[in-house]
C-alpha positions, 0 to 999 in steps of 0.5 A: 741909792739916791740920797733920801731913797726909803728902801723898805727891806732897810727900814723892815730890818730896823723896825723888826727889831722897834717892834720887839720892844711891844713884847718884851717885858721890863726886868725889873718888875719881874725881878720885883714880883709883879705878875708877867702877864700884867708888866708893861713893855718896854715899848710901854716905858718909852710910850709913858715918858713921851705922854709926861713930856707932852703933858708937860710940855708947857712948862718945859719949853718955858724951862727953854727945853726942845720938847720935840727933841727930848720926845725923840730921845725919848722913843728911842732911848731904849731901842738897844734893849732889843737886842741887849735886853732890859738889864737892871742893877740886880743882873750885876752887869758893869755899867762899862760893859751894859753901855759899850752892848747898848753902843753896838746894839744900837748902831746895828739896829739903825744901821743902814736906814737915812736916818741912822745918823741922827738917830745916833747922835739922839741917843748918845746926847740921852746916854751923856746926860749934859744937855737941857733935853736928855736930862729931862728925858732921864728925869721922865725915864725915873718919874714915868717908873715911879708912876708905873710902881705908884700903879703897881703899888695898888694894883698888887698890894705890894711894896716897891721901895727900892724903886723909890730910895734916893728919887728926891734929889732928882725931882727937886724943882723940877717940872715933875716935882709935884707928879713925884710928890704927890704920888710919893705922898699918897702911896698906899693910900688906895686898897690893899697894900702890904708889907 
C-alpha cells in the first residue's frame, strides 16, 4: 500500500459496522417503555450531540474548547456500540468489562483503515474524560438525552425520572446549563403527562 491509499474494501468494511448504528435503537429507552418504533438510533444520539456543539459553538470556543475535535469525538463516541451494543446500567454489566468489549470493538471496526489511529486516540481521550474537549462532549452525551427524554416526556405522557436524578452538578455553570434548566423546568408542562 502507499501511504494514504483509500482502499474501499477497508473503508466498507468499517462503514458496514458506522452504518449500523442507524438502526440500532437505544436500550435505555426501550427499558423505559418508549415504543420501538418511536426510539431514536444510536446514529440519532451522536447526530444530537454534534447539533448541541454546533449550536454552542460559540460559547464553547470562548471556553478555550476545540469545538471540531469535540464534534469528532462526538460521532464517534459510540462506534463500538455496534458491535458491543447500547448496554445501559440495568444490564448489570462491570464498567471494567463494558469498556475492555468497547476497547476491542473499537479497535476492530476501524482497524485497517489510515485513519485508525487517530480514531483510536479520540475515543480513548472521550473514554479518559480529563481534556477540555471529552468533558464537553460527555456533558453533550447527558444533555442531548435529557432533550430526548424532555421530548419523550411529552410525546408519551410519561414520566422519565431516573433519567434525570443527579443531572444538576453536571450542568453547573456550564455552556448547557440554561439548555438544562430550562427544559428541567418546564417538563410536563405540554400535554398529557402522567405519573
Amino acid at each position: 500500500n502507499q501511504k494514504n491509499e483509500i482502499l474501499p474494501s477497508e473503508i466498507l468494511s468499517t462503514l458496514e459496522h458506522t452504518y449500523l448504528l442507524k438502526s440500532i435503537p437505544r436500550s435505555g429507552w426501550l427499558q423505559s417503555g418508549i415504543p420501538r418504533e418511536g426510539v431514536e438510533s444510536i446514529a440519532g444520539h451522536s447526530y444530537g450531540m454534534s447539533m448541541l456543539i454546533l449550536f454552542l459553538r460559540g460559547d464553547l470556543k470562548s471556553r478555550g474548547v476545540d469545538v471540531d475535535r469535540a464534534l469528532k469525538m462526538a460521532l464517534i463516541h459510540a462506534l463500538a456500540e455496534a458491535i458491543v451494543g447500547d448496554i445501559t446500567p440495568l444490564d448489570r454489566i462491570p464498567l471494567s468489562d463494558k469498556y475492555n468489549a468497547e476497547v476491542k470493538a473499537f479497535s476492530d471496526i476501524v482497524s485497517g483503515i489510515d485513519e485508525s489511529e487517530y480514531l483510536r486516540e479520540l475515543w480513548t481521550e472521550f473514554e479518559a474524560g480529563q481534556t477540555p474537549e471529552s468533558r464537553v462532549v460527555r456533558r453533550m452525551d447527558k444533555l442531548d438525552m435529557l432533550i430526548q427524554a424532555y421530548f419523550y416526556e411529552i410525546k408519551y405522557g410519561k414520566k422519565l425520572e431516573s433519567f434525570w436524578e443527579d443531572m444538576d452538578s453536571l450542568f453547573k455553570a456550564s455552556e448547557s446549563e440554561p439548555i438544562y434548566n430550562y427544559i428541567k423546568l418546564n417538563r410536563f408542562q405540554t400535554k398529557g403527562s402522567t405519573e
